[in-house]
Each structure stands twice: as structure tokens, then as C-alpha cells.
C-alpha positions in Angstrom: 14.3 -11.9 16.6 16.3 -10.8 13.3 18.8 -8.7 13.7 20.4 -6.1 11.4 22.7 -8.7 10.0 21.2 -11.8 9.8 20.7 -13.5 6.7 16.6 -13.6 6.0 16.8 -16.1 4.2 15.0 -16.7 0.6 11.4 -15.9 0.5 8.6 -17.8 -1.2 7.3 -16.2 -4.0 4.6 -18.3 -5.3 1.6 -16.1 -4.0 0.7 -14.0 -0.8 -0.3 -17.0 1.1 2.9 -19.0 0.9 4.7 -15.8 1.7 3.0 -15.5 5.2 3.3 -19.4 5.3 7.4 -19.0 5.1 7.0 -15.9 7.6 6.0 -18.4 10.0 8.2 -21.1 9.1 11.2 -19.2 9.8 10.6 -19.2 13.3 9.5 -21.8 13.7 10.0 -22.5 17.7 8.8 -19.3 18.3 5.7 -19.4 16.5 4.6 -22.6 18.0 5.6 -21.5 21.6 3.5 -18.6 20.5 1.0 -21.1 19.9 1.2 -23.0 22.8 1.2 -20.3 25.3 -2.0 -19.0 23.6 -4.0 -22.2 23.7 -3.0 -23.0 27.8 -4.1 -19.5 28.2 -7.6 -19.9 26.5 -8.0 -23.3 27.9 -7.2 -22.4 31.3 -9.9 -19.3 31.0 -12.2 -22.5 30.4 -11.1 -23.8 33.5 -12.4 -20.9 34.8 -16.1 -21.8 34.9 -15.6 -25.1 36.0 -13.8 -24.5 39.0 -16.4 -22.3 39.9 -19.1 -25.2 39.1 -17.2 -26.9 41.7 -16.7 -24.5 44.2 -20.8 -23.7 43.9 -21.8 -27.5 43.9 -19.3 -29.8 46.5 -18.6 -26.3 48.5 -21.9 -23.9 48.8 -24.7 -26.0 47.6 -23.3 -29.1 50.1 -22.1 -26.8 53.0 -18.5 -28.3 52.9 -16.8 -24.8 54.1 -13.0 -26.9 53.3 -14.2 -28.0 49.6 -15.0 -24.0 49.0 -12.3 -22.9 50.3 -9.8 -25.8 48.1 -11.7 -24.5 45.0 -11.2 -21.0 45.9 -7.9 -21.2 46.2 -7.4 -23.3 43.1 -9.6 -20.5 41.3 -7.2 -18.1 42.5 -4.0 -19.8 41.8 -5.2 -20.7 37.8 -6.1 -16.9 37.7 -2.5 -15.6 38.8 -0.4 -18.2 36.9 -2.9 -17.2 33.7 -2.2 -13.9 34.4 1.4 -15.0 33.9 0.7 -16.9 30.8 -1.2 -13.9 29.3 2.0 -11.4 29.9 4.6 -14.1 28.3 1.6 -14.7 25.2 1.8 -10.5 24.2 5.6 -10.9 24.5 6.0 -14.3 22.3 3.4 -12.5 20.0 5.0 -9.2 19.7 8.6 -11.2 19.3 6.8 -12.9 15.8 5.2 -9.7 14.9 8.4 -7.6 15.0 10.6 -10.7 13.3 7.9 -10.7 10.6 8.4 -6.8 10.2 12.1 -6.5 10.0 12.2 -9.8 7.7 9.9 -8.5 5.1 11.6 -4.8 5.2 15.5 -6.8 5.0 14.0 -8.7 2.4 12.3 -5.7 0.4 15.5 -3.5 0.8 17.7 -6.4 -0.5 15.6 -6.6 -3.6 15.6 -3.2 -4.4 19.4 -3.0 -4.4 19.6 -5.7 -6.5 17.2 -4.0 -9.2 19.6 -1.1 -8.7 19.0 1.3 -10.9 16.7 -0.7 -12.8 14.3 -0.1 -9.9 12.5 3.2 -10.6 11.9 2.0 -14.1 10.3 -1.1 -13.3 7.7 0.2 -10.2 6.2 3.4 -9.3 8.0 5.2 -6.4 4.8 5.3 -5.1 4.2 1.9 -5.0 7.2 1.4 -3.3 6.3 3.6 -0.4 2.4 2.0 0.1 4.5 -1.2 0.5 7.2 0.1 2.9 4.2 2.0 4.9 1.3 -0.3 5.0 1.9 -3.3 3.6 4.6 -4.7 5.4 2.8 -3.3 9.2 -0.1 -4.9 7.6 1.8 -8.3 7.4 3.1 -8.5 10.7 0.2 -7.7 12.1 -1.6 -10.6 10.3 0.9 -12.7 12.1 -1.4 -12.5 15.0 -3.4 -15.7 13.9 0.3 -18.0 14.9 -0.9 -17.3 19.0 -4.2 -16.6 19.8 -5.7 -17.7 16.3 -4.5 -21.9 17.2 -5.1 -20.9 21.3 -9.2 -20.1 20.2 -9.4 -22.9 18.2 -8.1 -25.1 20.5 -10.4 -23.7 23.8 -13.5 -23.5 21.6 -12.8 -27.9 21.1 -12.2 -28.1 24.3 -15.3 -26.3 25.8 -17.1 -28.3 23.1 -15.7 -31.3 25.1 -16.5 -29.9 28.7 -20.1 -29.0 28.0 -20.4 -32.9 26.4 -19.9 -33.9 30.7 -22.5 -31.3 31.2 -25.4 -31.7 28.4 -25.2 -33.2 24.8 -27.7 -31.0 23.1 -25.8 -27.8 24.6 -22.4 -29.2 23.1 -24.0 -29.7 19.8 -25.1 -25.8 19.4 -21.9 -25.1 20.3 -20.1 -26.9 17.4 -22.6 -26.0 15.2 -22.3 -22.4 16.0 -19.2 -21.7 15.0 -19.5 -23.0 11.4 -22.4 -20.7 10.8 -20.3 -17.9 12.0 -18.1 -19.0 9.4 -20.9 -19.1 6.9 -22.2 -15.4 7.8 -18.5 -14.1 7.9 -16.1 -15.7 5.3 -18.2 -13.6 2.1 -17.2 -10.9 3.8 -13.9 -11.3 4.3 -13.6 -12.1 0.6 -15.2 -9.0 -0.3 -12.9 -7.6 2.1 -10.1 -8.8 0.1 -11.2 -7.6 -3.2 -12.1 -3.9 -1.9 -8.5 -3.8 -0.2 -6.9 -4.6 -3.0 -8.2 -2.2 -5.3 -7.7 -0.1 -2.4 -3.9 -0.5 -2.2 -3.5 -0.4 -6.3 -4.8 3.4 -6.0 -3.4 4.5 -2.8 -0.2 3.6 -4.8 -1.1 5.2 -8.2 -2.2 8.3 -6.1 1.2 8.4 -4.2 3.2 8.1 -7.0 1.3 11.2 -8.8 2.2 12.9 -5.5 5.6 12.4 -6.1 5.3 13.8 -9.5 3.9 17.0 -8.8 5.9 17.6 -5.9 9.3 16.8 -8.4 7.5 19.0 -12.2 5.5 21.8 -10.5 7.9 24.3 -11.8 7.1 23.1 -15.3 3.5 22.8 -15.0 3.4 26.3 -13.6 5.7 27.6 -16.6 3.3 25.4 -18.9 0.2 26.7 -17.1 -1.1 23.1 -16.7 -1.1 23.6 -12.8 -5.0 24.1 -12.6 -5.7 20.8 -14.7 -3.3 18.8 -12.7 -4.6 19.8 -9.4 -8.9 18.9 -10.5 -7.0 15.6 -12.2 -5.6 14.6 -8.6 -8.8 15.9 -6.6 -10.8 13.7 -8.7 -8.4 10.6 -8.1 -8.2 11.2 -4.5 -12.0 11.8 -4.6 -12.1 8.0 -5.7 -9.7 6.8 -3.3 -11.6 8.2 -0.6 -14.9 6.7 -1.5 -12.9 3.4 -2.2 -11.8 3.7 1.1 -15.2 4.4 2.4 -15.9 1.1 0.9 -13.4 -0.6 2.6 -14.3 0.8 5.8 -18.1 -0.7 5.5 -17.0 -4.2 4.3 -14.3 -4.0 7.9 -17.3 -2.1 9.8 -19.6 -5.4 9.5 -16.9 -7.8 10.0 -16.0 -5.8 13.4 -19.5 -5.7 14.4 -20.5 -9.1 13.6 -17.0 -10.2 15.1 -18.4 -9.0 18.4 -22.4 -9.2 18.0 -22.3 -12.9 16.7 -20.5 -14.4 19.7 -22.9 -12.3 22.2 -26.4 -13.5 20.4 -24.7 -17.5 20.4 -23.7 -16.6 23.9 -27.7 -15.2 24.7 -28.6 -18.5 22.4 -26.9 -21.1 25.0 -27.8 -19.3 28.2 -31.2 -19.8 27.3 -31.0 -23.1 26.5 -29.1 -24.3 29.7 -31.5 -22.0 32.1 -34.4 -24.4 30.5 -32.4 -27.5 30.9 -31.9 -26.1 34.3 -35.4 -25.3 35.5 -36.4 -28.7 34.2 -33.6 -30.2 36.6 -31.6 -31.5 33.6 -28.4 -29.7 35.1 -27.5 -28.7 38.6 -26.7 -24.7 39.1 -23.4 -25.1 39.4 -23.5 -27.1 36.4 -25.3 -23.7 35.1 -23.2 -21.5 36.2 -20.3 -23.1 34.5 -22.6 -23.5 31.1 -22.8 -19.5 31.0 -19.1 -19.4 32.3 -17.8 -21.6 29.5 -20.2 -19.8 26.8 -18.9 -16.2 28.2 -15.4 -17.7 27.7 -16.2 -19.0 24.4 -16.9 -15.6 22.9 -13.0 -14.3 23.2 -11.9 -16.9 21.1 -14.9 -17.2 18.7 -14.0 -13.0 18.4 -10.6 -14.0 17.8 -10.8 -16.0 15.4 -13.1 -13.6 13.4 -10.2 -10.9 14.1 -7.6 -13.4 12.9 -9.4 -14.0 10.3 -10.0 -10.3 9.3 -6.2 -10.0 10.0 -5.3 -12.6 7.6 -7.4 -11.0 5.0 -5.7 -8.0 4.9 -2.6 -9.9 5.2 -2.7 -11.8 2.1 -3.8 -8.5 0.1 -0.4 -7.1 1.3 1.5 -10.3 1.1 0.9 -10.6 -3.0 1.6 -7.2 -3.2 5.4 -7.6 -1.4 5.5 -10.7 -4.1 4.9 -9.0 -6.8 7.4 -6.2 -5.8 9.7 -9.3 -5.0 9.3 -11.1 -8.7 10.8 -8.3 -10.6 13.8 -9.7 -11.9 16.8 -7.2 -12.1 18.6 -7.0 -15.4 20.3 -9.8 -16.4 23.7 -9.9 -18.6 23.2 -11.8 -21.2 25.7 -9.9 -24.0 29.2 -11.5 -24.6 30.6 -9.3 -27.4 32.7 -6.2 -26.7 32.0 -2.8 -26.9 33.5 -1.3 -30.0 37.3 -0.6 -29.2 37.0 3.1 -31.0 34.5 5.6 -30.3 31.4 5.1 -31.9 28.0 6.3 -32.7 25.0 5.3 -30.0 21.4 4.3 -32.5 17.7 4.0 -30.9 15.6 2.6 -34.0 12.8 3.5 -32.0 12.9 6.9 -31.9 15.4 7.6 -34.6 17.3 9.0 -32.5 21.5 9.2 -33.8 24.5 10.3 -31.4 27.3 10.7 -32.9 30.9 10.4 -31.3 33.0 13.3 -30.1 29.5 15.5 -29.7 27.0 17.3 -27.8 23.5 16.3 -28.9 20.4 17.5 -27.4 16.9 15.7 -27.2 14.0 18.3 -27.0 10.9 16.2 -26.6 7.4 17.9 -26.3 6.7 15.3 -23.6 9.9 15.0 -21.0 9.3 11.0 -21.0 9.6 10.4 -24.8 13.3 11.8 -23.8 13.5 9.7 -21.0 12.6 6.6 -22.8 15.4 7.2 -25.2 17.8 7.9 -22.8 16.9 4.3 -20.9 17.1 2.1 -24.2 20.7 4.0 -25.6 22.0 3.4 -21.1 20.7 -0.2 -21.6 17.8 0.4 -18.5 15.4 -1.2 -21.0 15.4 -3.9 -23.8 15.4 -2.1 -26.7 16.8 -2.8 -30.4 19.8 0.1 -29.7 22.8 -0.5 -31.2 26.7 1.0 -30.3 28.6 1.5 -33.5 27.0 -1.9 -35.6 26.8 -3.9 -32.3 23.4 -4.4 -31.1 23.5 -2.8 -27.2 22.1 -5.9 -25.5 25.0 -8.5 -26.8 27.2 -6.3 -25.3 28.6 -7.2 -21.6 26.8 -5.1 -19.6 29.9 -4.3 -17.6 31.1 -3.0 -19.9 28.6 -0.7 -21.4 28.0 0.5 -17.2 32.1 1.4 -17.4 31.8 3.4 -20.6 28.1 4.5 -21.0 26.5 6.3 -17.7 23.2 7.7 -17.4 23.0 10.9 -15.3 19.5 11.4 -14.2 18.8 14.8 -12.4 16.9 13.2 -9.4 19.6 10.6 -8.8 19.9 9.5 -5.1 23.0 11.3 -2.6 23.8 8.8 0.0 25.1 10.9 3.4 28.4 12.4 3.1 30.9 14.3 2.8 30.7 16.6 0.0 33.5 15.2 -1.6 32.5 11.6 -1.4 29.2 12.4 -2.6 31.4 13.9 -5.6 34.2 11.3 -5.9 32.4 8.5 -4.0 35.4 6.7 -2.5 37.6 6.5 -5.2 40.8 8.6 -4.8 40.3 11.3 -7.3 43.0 13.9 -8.1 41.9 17.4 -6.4 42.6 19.2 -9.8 39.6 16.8 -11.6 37.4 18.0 -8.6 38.4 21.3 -9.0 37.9 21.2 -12.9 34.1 19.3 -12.2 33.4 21.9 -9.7 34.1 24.6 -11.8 31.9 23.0 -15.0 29.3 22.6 -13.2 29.5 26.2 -11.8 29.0 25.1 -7.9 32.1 26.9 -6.6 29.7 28.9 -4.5 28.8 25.7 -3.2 31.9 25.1 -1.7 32.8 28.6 -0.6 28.9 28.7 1.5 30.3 25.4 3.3 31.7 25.5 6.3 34.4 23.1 5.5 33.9 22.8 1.7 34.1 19.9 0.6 35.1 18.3 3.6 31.4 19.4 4.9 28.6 16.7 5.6 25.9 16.7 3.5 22.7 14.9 4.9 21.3 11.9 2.8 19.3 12.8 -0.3 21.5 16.8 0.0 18.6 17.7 2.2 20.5 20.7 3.8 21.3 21.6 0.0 18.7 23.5 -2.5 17.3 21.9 -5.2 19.5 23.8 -8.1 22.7 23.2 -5.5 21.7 19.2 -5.6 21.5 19.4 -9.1 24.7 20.9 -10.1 26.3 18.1 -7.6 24.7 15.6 -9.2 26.5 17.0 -11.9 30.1 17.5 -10.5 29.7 13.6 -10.3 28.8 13.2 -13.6 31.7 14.8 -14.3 34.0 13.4 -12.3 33.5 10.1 -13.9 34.8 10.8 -17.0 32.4 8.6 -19.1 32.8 8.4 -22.7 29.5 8.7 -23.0 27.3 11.0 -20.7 23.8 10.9 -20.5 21.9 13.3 -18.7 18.5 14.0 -18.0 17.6 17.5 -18.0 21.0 18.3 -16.2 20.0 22.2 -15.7 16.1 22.0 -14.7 16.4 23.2 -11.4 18.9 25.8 -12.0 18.3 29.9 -12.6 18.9 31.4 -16.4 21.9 33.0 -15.4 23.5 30.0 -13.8 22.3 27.7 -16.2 23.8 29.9 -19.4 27.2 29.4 -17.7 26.5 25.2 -17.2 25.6 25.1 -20.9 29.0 27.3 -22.0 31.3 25.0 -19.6 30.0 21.3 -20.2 30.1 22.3 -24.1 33.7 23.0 -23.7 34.7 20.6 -20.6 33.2 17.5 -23.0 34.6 18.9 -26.1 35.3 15.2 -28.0 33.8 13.5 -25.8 30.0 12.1 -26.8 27.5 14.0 -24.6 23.2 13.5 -25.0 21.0 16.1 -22.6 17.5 16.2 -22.7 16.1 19.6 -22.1 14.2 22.1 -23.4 16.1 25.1 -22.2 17.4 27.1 -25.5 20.1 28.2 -23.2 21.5 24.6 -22.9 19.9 23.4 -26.8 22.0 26.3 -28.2 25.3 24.7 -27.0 24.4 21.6 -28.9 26.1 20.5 -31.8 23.1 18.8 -33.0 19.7 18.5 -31.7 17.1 15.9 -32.4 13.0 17.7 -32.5 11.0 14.7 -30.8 7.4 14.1 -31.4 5.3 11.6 -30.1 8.6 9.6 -29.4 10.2 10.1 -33.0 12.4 12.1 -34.1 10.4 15.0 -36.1 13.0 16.7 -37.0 17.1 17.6 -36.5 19.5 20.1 -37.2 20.8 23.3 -34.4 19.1 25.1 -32.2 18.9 28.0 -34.3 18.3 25.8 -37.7 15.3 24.2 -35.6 14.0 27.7 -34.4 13.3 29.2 -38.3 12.0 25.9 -39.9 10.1 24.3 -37.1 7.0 26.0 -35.3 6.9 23.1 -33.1 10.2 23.6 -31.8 9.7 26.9 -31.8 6.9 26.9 -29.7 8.0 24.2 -27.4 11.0 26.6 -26.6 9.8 29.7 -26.4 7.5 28.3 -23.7 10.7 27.2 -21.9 11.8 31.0 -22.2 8.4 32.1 -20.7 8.9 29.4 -18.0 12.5 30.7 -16.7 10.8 34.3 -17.0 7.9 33.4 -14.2 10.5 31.3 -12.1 12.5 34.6 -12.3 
């Protein structure tokens, strides 16, 4: 089985189906011992019937005590050595399931660090977790249909071929029977597919909205949007539910007929061998094996309408991991340099101008018209955004990630010291930490540590508050040094008082270098040299805070319902 530092190997990408296919394919010798285990277990439950047969007809029916007594004990000894089998089958299986598993989560998490930071802005977070939850346990388990899937197949020919010995007309229902089940099934399993698919696409849409709430529902309660919000997501998880209801009907019959199909073909052949029987076609030990053979049958005919279920679902989440797995991270294709001298950042787009040596501010009457500048002028997106006269995306991108960084407020922490989370590994001098610390007004921070910055801080700062994760987010900001800063709604999270003192020190700790926020606060937007008014995604209008207060009622209203916001969450 993988381990945690095996190489996974390159998946196939072409479509869900080829996915599973190269699931098997990488293991290979398991999967066919898997396989092969399954079928000699399935065959042997065959064997079964027809060592009773022969117990009933050389050892009962002619009186020959030693021939019973040879049969029984070969009965007993294929039981126990199948009873082996059957233990060493759910291991193999549960070997390929669990290699399956770990290969498609190794694969999905070296994806997503390849897309970096371009990850969030290519897929919904909530996509991502439907995929890491369900779709991958979805996939493993479809891998079910490698053992027993091949082992029914192969005991449902060769009961065909034993009941040939016994009576042609009984074999022939037999093969025929299991294409009709195929006939009565397979539109259901393609219905199947279809539901479970639109299924999955709002489970995820529904998850990500979760996410979204849980991360604005201070600014919906400050905008008083709360109410419509909450009947918006009732109403989508209203249609999830009965989607799911859906689901659960097409899987309800495909269950049921799994198991009543096999018992009405099994009814179907016992009749028809009792006749052949009373007519003295067959011997009763040749009927007693008909039944036994028929009663064996219906395991594998229900496994292969389980596999076949299995598989269903399996392919749904398979093209789903593909999809996740074709998004191409960002590729470098600029060979120009950066300008050599500071110079002013241009989104055409929006309008939007910042000029070296500055503090600008973006105030945007929807948070992800500011966002969407902020990922064209950090080069997240293709965009026509130019640096000085150079267009961004013939740039290197190396060197616009050295100069240029985007500082989003819900940026991962990795766990850590509080100091690495700051300074990462690099060795930084502990005045610049100091000096970081104190912009971003965490001190407090430090001093309510037990070992201050030498504390550990658990992964994502979960033994942190949300304003104390914020202003570390923006120590590292900070600490970088950039020449140009970025940063999404740095102060968000952070009380009026707190973030009145951010807004005075990151004005004066950046004073020369060029800074863009995004925010709405009038705490932070009076500290701004310049502020851009954004409307729709264009720039409505510029000038200072102050400037923008008298001569635009937009802006005006836009902030003062920021004000009445920090009020309430006082």
C-alpha cells in the first residue's frame, strides 16, 4: 500500500473512467490477486451444491455409508479452506481500497500546492472540501468491482457451465437472466449518474456559501442583510435536500432490485428444475444442486448489481477529482524585467491607479470588485495590468512574487512558533520583528503568550482570536518588506479602537513605500493618501477620504454604514 512518501505517480486525466482505470493499474498485482482470490472464492461456493449432489446421490440415495462420508468430509474441507479464502479476499480488497484512497488524496494535495495560491481563485473552497470528503471515499469504494465484481462474473460462467452437465434448458435461463437484469438495471444506474452529479455540483456550491457566511457575518449583520442571506441559504439547502431525496429513490430501486431480481430468477429456476425433476429429467441430488447452484448464483448476480452501483457513483466522483486535477497553475510566461525604479501599478479594468511611494485605498460597494483588483495588479489573474509602462504578464513572475505581495486577511498559518509564523524561517533581525509587531499593534499578543514569540501556535492560529490572527497575518506582511503591499481588508476583524492605531502606524511604518488596502473602515480610508470610490468594478470616483465624504453620497453612505457596523460590533 502507498505510503506517505511514495511517489503516486501521474494520473490520467482524460475523464473519470480512465482515472479509476489507472487506480487499478497502479497496483497492478494486487488488484488481480484481489481478483483471483474473489473468483476461487465464488467458484468454490459453486462447489458447494455439487458436492452435496454427490454426497445425496452416490452416498444417501445408493446406501454407500464410505461415499457419504468422503463427500462430507470434502464438503467440510472446501468450506474451511473458503472460509480462508474469504478472510484473505476482505484483506486484498481493503489493501486496494485504502491504496486507492491515499493515492487520490497524495495526488489532490500535490495539485493544490502546485496551484498555490492561485488555488482559491480558481475553485470554490467548498468544492474542494465535497472532493476531499466524499469524493475521494466514494472512489475507493468503487474499487470494490477489481475483487468480487471479476469473482461474480467468473462463478455466474461457471454455474452456467455446471448446470449445462445437469439440464440444457435450465443453463439457458440462466445466461439469459442475467442480461435482462442488465436490461432492467443499467437505465438506472444512468439516471443514477446524472442525479449524483447534480447532486455533488450543489452539495459543493452549498458548502462553499457555508464558508462565506461563516467568514462575512459580521458585515452582513452591520449591513443588516443577515435575514436575506439566511431564507437565500434555506432555500438552496431546501433544493439540495430534495435533490438528495432524488438520489436516494434512483439508489432505493437499484438496492431493491439488486436483491429482489436475483431472488424472483432464483424462484424462476427452482421451479423449473422441480418440474424437470418430477418428470424424472434430473435425479434429486441433481435437484438439490440446481437450487444450490441458483442460491449461489444470487451473491454474485447481487454483486455485480452493487459493483455496478459502486462504479456509478465512482465515475461521478472520479470526473469531479479530474476536473479539480486539470486546472493548470499559473504559468510564467513574462521575460522582461520589472521596472528598475519604483513605479506606478495600472488595472485598465477598473481604472484603478497606484501610485509609487503611497498609501491608496480601494472602497468598493461590493468587497469582491476590490478583490478582483487586487488579483489582476498581484498577477493571480490574466489581466491587461501594467507596472510602470510594462504590461504585468511579460514580466517574470519571480520577479513580480519578490517585489509585489498580496496580503489577504484569511491567508493560511501553517503550525508554529509564533515567530516562524511571523518570519517564516528566514533569519530576521529581532528589531524588524519588534518594529512589525508594534505596526501592527499585537504587542498584547506577545505579552498574553506564555513564551511570546517563542509560543506554539496551532495550525490555522486556532488557539488565537480572529482580530489576534489578523493583525499576525499582518506582522508578516510587514516583515517582508515588499515594495509593494497589497492587502485585503487588513483591519476587518479588528475593534475601532485597535484598528484607529493599525491605520496611524502602517501609514507611517510604509511612509514611501507603495501600499493598496481595500476596506471600507473610515478609520483606515482616512490614513490614505488617495482613495479610489469603486462602483460596479470601476472607479466612480477618487480623491481623500474627506474630499470623497462632501462630494460623493455614495461614498458617503457606503462608509457611514461601516461606522454603524463597528458601532453594533461594539
Amino acid at each position: 500500500m502507498i505510503d506517505a512518501y511514495e511517489d503516486p505517480g501521474t494520473p490520467d486525466c482524460r475523464g473519470g473512467w480512465r482515472y479509476l482505470w489507472w487506480l487499478v493499474m497502479r497496483q497492478r498485482m494486487r488488484s488481480a490477486m484481489g481478483a483471483l482470490i474473489s473468483s476461487v472464492w465464488m467458484v468454490l461456493l459453486a462447489a458447494t451444491p455439487y458436492l452435496m449432489s454427490r454426497a445425496v446421490d452416490d452416498g444417501l440415495a445408493a446406501g454407500d455409508y464410505g461415499a457419504l462420508v468422503a463427500w462430507t468430509a470434502a464438503l467440510f474441507t472446501v468450506g474451511a479452506f473458503n472460509a480462508w479464502l474469504s478472510i484473505m479476499r476482505h484483506r486484498t480488497m481493503t489493501r486496494v481500497r485504502m491504496d486507492s484512497n491515499f493515492r487520490t488524496v497524495k495526488v489532490l494535495i500535490g495539485h493544490a500546492v502546485r496551484l498555490g495560491a492561485t488555488l482559491p481563485r480558481r475553485i470554490g473552497a467548498g468544492e474542494v472540501v465535497t472532493i476531499g470528503v466524499g469524493d475521494v471515499q466514494t472512489i475507493s469504494q468503487s474499487m470494490t468491482v477489481v475483487g468480487p465484481g471479476v469473482g461474480a462474473v467468473v462463478a455466474y460462467l461457471v454455474v452456467a457451465g455446471l448446470l449445462v452437465s445437469v439440464s440444457v434448458p435450465i443453463a439457458v435461463v440462466v445466461l439469459l437472466g442475467m442480461p435482462l437484469i442488465g436490461v432492467l438495471v443499467g437505465p438506472l444506474l444512468g439516471r443514477l449518474q446524472g442525479t449524483e452529479t447534480e447532486y455533488r455540483e450543489r452539495q459543493g456550491v452549498l458548502t462553499a456559501r457555508i464558508a462565506d457566511l461563516a467568514g462575512g457575518l459580521r458585515v452582513l449583520n452591520g449591513l443588516g442583510g443577515k435575514g436575506l442571506v439566511a431564507d437565500a441559504f434555506h432555500r438552496d439547502s431546501q433544493r439540495l435536500r430534495a435533490q438528495g431525496y432524488r438520489v436516494g429513490a434512483v439508489t432505493s430501486w437499484v438496492q431493491a432490485l439488486g436483491v429482489g431480481l436475483p431472488t424472483l430468477f432464483l424462484a424462476v429456476v427452482t421451479w423449473l428444475a422441480a418440474r424437470l425433476a418430477a418428470q424424472g429429467a434430473i435425479t434429486v441430488g441433481e435437484l438439490v444442486s440446481v437450487y444450490g447452484y441458483v442460491a449461489v448464483l444470487v451473491g454474485p448476480v447481487a454483486f455485480l448489481i452493487e459493483c455496478g452501483y459502486q462504479v456509478s457513483r465512482g465515475v461521478v466522483a472520479a470526473r469531479r477529482v479530474v476536473r479539480f486535477l486539470r486546472l493548470e497553475p499559473m504559468t510564467d510566461t513574462g521575460t522582461r524585467d520589472a521596472p528598475a525604479e519604483p513605479a506606478a501599478l495600472h488595472d485598465p479594468e477598473s481604472g484603478v491607479r497606484v501610485p509609487p511611494g503611497r498609501l491608496t485605498a480601494l472602497a468598493a460597494a461590493l468587497p469582491t470588485d476590490a478583490t478582483a483588483v487586487v488579483d489582476r495588479l498581484g498577477r493571480y489573474v490574466p489581466s491587461a495590468a501594467t507596472w510602470g509602462e510594462v504590461p504585468l504578464s511579460e514580466i517574470a513572475l519571480a520577479q513580480v512574487r519578490a517585489r509585489v505581495l498580496v496580503a489577504d486577511h484569511e491567508a493560511d498559518l501553517f503550525a508554529g512558533t509564533l515567530r516562524e509564523l511571523a518570519a517564516g524561517h528566514a533569519d530576521r533581525d529581532e528589531t524588524a520583528i519588534t518594529q512589525a509587531v508594534h505596526t501592527a499593534v499585537a504587542e498584547d499578543i506577545v505579552r498574553g503568550l506564555p513564551d511570546g514569540l517563542d509560543t506554539p501556535i496551532d495550525a490555522q492560529g486556532r488557539n488565537l482570536s480572529g482580530g489576534q490572527r489578523q493583525r499576525v497575518r499582518l506582522v508578516r506582511a510587514l516583515l517582508a518588506d515588499p515594495e509593494v503591499l497589497l492587502a485585503i481588508e487588513p483591519t476587518s476583524a479588528l475593534d475601532a479602537h485597535t484598528e484607529a492605531r493599525v491605520a496611524e502606524r502602517l501609514h507611517a511604518a510604509r511612509q514611501g513605500s507603495t501600499t493598496l488596502v481595500t476596506t471600507t473602515s473610515p478609520l483606515l480610508l482616512d490614513q490614505a493618501d488617495t482613495v479610489h470610490y469603486l462602483v460596479d468594478g470601476k472607479v466612480e470616483a477618487t480623491g481623500t477620504h474627506r474630499e470623497l465624504l462632501e462630494g460623493e453620497p455614495g461614498y458617503r453612505t457606503l462608509v457611514s454604514r461601516d461606522e454603524n457596523a463597528e458601532e453594533l460590533a461594539r
